[in-house]
C-alpha positions in Angstrom: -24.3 16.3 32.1 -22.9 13.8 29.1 -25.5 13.9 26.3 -26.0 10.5 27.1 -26.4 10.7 30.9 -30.2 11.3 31.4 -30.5 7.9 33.2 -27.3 8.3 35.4 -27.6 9.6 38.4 -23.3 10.4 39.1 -21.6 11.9 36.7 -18.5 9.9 35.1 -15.4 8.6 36.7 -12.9 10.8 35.7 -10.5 8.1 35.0 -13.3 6.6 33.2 -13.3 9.4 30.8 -9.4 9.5 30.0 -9.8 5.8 29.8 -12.3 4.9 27.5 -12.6 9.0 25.2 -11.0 8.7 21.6 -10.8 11.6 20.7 -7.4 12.3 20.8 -7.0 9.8 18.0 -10.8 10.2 16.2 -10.2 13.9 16.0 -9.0 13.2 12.5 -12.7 12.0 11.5 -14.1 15.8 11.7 -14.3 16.6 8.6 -15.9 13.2 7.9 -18.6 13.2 10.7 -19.8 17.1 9.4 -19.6 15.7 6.1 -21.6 13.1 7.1 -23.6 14.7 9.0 -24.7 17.4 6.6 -25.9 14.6 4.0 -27.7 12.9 7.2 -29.2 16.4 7.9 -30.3 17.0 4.5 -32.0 13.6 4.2 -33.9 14.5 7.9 -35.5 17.4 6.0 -36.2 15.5 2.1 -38.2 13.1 4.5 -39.9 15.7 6.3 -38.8 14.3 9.8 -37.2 17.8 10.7 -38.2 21.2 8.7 -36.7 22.8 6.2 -35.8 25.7 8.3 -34.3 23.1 11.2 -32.1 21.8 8.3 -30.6 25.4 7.1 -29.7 26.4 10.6 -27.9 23.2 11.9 -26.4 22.9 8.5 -25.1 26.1 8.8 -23.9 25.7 12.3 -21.9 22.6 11.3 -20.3 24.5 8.9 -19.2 26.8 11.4 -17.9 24.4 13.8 -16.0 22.9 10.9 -14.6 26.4 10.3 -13.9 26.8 14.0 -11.7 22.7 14.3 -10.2 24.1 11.0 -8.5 27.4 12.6 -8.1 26.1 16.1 -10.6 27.8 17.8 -12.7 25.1 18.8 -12.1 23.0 21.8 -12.1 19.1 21.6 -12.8 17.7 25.0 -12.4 14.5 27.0 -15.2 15.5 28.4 -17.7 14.8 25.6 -15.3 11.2 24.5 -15.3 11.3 20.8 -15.6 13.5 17.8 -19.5 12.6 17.4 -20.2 13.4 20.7 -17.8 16.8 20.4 -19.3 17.7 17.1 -22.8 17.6 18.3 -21.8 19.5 21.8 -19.9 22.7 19.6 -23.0 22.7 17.4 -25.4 23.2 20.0 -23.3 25.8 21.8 -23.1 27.1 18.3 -27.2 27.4 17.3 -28.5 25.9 20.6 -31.1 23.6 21.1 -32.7 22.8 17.7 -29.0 21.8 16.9 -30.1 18.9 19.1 -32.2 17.5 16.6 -29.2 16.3 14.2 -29.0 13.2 15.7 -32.4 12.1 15.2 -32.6 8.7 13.3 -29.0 8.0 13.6 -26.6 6.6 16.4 -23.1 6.9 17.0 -22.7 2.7 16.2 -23.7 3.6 12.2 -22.1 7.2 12.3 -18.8 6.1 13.3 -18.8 3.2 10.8 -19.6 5.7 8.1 -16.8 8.2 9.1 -14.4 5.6 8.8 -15.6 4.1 5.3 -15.6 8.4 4.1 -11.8 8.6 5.3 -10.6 4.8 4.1 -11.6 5.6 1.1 -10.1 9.0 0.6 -7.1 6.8 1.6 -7.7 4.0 -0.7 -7.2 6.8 -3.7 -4.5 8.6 -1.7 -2.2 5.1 -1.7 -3.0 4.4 -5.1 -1.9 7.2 -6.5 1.5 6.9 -4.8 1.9 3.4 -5.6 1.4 3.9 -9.3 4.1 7.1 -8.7 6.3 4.3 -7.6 5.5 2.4 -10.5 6.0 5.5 -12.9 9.7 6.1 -11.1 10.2 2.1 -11.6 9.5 2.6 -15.0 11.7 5.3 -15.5 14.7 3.4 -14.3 13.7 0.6 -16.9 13.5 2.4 -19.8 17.0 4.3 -18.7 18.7 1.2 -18.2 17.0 -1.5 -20.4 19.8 -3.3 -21.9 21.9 -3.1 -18.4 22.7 -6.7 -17.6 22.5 -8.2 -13.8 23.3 -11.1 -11.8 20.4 -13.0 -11.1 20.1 -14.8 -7.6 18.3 -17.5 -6.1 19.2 -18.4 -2.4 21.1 -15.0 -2.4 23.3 -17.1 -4.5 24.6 -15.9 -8.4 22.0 -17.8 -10.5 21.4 -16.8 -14.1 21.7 -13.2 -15.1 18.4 -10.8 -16.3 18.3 -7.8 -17.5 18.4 -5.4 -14.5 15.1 -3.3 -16.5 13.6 -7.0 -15.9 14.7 -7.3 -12.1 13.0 -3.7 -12.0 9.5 -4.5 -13.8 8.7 -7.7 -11.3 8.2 -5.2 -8.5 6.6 -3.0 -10.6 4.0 -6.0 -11.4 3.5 -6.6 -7.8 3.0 -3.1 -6.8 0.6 -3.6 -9.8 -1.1 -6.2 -8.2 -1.4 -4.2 -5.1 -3.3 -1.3 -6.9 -5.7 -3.9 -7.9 -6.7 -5.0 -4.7 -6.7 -1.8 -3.0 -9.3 -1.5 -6.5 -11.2 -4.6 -5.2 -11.7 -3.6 -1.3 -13.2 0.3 -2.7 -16.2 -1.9 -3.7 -16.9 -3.4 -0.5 -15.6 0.0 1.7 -17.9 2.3 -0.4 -21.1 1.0 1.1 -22.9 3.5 3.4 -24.2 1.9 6.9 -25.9 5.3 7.7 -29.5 4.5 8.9 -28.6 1.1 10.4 -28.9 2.9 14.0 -27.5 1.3 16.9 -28.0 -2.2 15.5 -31.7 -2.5 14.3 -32.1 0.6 12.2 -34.7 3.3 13.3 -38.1 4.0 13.6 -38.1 7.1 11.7 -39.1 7.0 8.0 -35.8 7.4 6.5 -33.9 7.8 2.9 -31.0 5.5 3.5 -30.1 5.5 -0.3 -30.9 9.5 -0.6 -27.7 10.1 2.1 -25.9 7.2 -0.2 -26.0 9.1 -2.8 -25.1 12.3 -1.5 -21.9 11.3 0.0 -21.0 9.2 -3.7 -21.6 5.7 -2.4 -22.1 2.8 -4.8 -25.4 1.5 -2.3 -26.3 0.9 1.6 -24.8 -2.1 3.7 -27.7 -4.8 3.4 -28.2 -5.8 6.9 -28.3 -3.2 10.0 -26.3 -5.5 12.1 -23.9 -6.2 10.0 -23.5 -2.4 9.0 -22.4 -1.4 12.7 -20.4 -4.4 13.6 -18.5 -5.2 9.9 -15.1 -4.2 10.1 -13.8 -6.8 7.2 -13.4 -3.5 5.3 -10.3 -2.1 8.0 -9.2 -5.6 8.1 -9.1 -6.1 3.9 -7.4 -2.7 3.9 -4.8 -3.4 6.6 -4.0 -6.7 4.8 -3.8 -5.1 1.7 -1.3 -2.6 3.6 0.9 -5.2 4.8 1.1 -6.7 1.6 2.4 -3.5 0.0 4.7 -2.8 3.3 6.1 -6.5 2.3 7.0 -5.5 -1.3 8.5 -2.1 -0.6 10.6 -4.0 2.1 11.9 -6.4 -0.2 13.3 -4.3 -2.4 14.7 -2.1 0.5 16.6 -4.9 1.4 17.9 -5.3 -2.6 18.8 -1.7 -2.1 20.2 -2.1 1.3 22.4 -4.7 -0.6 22.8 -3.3 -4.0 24.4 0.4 -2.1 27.2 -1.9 -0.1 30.9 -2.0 -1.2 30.6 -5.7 -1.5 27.7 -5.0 -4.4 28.2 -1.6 -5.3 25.4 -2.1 -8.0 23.5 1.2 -7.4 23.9 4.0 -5.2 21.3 6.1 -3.8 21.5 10.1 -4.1 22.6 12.0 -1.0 18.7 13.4 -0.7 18.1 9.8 0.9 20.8 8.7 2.1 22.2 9.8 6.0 25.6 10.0 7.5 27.2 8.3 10.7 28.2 10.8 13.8 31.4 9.4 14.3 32.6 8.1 11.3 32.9 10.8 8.5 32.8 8.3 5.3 29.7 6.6 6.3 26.9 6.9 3.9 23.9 5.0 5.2 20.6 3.8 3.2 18.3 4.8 6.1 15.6 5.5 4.3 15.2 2.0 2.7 16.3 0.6 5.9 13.6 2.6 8.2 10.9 1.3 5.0 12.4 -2.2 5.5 11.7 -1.5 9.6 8.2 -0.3 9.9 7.2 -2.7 8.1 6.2 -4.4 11.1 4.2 -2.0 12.9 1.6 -2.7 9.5 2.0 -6.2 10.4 0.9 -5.2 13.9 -2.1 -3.3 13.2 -3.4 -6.2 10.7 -2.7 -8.7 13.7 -4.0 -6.3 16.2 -7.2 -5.7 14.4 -7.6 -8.9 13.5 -7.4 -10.3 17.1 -9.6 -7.4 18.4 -12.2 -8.9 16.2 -12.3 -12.4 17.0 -14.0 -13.0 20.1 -17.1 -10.0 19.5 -20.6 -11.1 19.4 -23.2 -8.8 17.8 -22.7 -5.9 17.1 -21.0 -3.2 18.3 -18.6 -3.3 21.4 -16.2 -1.1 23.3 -13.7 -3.4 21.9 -14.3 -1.7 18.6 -13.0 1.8 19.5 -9.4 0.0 18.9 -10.0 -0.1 15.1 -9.4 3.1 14.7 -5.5 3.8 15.9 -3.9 1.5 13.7 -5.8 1.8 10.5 -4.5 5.9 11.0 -1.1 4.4 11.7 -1.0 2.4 9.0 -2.1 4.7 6.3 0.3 7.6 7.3 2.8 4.7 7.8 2.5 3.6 4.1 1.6 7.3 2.7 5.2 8.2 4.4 7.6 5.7 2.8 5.5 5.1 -0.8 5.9 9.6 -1.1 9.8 8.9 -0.2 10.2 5.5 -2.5 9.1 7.3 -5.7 11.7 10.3 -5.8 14.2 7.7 -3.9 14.1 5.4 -7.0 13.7 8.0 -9.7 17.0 9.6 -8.4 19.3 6.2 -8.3 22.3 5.5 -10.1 22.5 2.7 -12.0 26.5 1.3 -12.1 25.5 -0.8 -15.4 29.4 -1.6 -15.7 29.8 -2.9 -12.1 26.6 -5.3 -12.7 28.3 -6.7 -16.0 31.5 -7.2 -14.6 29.6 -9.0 -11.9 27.7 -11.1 -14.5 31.0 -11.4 -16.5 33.2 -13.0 -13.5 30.7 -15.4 -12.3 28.9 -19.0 -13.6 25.9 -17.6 -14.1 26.1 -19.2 -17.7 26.8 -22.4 -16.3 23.0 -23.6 -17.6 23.9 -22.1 -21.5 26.6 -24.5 -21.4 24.4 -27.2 -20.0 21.4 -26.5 -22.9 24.2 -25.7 -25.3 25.5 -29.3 -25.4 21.6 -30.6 -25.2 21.4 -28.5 -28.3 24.2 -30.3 -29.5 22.5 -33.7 -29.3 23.5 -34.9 -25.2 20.8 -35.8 -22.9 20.6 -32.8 -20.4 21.3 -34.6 -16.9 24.8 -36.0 -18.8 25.2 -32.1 -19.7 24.8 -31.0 -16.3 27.4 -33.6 -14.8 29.7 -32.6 -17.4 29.1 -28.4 -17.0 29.7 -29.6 -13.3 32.7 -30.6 -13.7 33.5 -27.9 -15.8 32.7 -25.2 -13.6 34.9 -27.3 -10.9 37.9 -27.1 -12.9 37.7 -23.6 -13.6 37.0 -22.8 -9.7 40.7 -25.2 -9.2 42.2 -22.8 -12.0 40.7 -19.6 -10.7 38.6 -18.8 -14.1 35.5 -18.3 -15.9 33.7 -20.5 -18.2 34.3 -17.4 -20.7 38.0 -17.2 -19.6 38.7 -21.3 -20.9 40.6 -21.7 -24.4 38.3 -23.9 -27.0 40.9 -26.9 -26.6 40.7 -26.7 -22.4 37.0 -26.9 -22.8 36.7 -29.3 -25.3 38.2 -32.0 -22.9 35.2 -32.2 -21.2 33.0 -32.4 -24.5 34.2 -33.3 -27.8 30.8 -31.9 -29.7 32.0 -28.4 -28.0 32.8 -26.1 -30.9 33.9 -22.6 -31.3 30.4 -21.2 -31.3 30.5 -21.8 -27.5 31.9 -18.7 -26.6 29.3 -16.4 -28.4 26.7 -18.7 -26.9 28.0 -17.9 -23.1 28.4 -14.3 -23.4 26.0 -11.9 -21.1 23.9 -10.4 -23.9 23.7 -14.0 -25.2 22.2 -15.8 -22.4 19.7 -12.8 -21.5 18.6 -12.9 -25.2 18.3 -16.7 -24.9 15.2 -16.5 -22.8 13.0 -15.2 -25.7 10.0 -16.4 -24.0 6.8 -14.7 -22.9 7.6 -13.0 -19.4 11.5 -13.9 -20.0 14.3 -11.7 -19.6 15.2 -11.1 -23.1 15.3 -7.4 -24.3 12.1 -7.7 -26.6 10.3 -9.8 -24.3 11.1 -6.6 -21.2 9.5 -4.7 -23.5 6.8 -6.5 -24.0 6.5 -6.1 -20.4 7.1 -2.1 -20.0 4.2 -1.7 -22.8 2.0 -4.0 -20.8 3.0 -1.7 -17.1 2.0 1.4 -19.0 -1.7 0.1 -20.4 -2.1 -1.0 -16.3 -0.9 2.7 -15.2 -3.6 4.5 -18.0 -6.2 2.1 -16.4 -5.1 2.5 -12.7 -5.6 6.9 -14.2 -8.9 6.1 -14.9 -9.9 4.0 -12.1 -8.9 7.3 -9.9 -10.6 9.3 -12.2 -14.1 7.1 -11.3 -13.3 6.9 -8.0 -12.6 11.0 -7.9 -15.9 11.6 -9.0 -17.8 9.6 -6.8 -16.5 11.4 -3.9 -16.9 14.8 -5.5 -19.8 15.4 -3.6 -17.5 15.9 -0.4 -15.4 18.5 -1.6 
């Protein structure tokens, strides 16, 4: 007999049960529900709705079973569907009948939703930490390489060249961003919803804020219904995921680039790098390219979640046991490729002299010449028609605007003078953009001073968030 099944009279198909259990993904939520459920237990006895005694022993035996899922001993069962239903089945074998008594006040609709909130947010500092690693091994890179100049692209397309330390910091500023919301969403996952019961809380006099507390929750959710049936928090998290999973893939595919013969900008170190089974001189970027790939298996589990959400009326529904598979997926998913990305970066050559003779045979100056001949008094659209030209005279000669004698050039311009050259080098037209955010060597580290003050605070925000959960451990 199911510890549900006092009003059924057959027991449970059995294709029911391997249909509709979850415990073979759930499982993962044990240390959560005892967690949980020893805070729950403890609040049972504060409010004098089980005694003191009752509270030792099952606390005790849910120690035990936790000891028993730990070594392997215990067996997790189809039988009894999830790990609520398992937990509470081992502890009664374990004490016997008063062990019954844990689930008074509670129901499996608010204890799943806290288990999930407990692991998410064990999660939310787990990601965090890695993403400011990544940051740090970003960083690294920058300061190692700050006055390396590189080609600059728009539409995959030469464009104007940065400072490669300055190509570097913008992902570290939106893996900053990142951190920040996964920041934002801890306020709205670390919300207990224990005591809500199965949609209209419980009759029993309980401590709702006492088991808050105990578990390191900033309050309760507000509104019972909305406690068992809000899964905004999964979905927030999941978006938050993909958006990470989009910014590690983008610069997968810079690395993807950057590592070919046609770039040869970088190459990764052999640690992440595979080789080809048939030919002997491959070296393949797999690791960025698998990053770049599963990115859209997080895309997945946000669309998944998202769609399994839309149609539900209040509150909880079968329908809801699918919010747990890809949320799983998605963290190890993410944990996975931002544990590889951090070493993978720290470890990468830089070839600063391929980038600059990149930068050197291109017109990625073409614009300096333009503002160069505003400077010297022409309107810029007549400069850009005349640079044009320019740049099409030295594509006929097979040159570079660098390459051009002071008389060639100045038959385009007369008011071209000798300074020209100077004003056209590399290190010239990176210094040029001397603006806040810019590319120009002070203004980068402007930048690395401002990525640092955001990784001490993103160190103490951990620290808070730490201590709030200390109570687990």
């Amino acid at each position: 007999m199911k510890l549900w099944g006092g009003r059924f009279t057959k027991p449970t198909n059995q294709l029911v049960d391997e249909y509709t259990a979850s415990i073979q993904f759930d499982k993962k939520l044990a240390a959560y529900d005892i967690k949980g459920s020893i805070a729950h237990v403890a609040m049972l006895a504060k409010c004098e709705i089980i005694s003191e005694d009752d509270a030792n022993e099952i606390t005790a035996g849910l120690k035990a079973v936790m000891e028993k899922i730990n070594n392997g001993e215990a067996v997790l069962s189809e039988e009894h569907e999830d790990i609520h239903m398992n937990v509470e089945k081992l502890l009664i074998d374990e004490i016997g009948p008063v062990g019954g008594k844990l689930h008074t006040g509670r129901s499996r609709n608010d204890q799943v939703a806290l288990d999930m909130r407990l692991y998410l947010r064990d999660a939310l500092m787990d990601i965090s930490q890695l993403v400011a690693n990544l940051q740090e091994a970003l960083l690294k890179q920058v300061k190692e390489n700050k006055e390396t100049v590189l080609p600059g692209y728009t539409h995959l397309q030469r464009a104007q060249p940065v400072l490669f330390a300055h190509h570097m910091l913008a992902y570290v500023f939106m893996l900053q961003r990142d951190v920040e919301r996964l920041g934002g969403s801890w306020k709205r996952v670390n919300k207990s919803p224990l005591g809500a019961g199965a949609l209209a809380g419980t009759t029993f006099a309980v401590d709702r804020q006492f088991v808050a507390d105990e578990l390191g929750f900033d309050g309760i959710c507000e509104n019972s219904l909305d406690a068992v049936s809000d899964r905004d928090f999964v979905v927030e998290f999941l978006g938050n995921a993909a958006l990470i999973s989009t910014h590690l893939s983008r610069l997968c595919e810079e690395l993807v680039q950057w590592s070919s013969a046609e770039f040869n900008f970088i190459e990764l170190d052999d640690a992440f790098c595979t080789g080809s089974s048939m030919m002997p001189q491959k070296k393949n970027p797999d690791v960025a390219e698998l990053v770049r790939g599963k990115t859209g298996r997080v895309y997945g589990n946000l669309i998944g979640m998202l769609t399994t959400l839309k149609g539900l009326p209040l509150a909880y529904n079968k329908d809801m046991q699918e919010d747990k598979e890809g949320m799983f997926d998605t963290v190890e998913t993410l944990k996975g490729a931002l544990a590889l990305f951090a070493p993978m970066m720290e470890t990468m050559d830089v070839k600063q002299k391929n980038m600059y003779e990149a930068v050197r045979n291109d017109f990625s100056n073409a614009t300096d010449l333009a503002d160069y001949l505003v400077g010297k008094g022409m309107a810029f659209r007549e400069s850009h028609a005349v640079v044009g030209e320019i740049v099409l005279h030295c594509i006929q000669k097979n040159k570079y605007l660098l390459d051009m004698t002071l008389q060639e050039i100045k038959g385009f311009s007369s008011i071209i003078e000798e300074d020209v050259f100077a004003y056209l080098t590399p290190e010239a037209v990176v210094n040029a953009r001397n603006i806040a955010g810019g590319t120009a060597l002070n203004r980068v580290e402007e930048q690395i001073t401002i990525a640092e003050t955001n990784l001490t605070e993103t160190e103490h925000r951990l620290a808070r968030w730490a201590k709030k959960i200390e109570p687990l451990t």
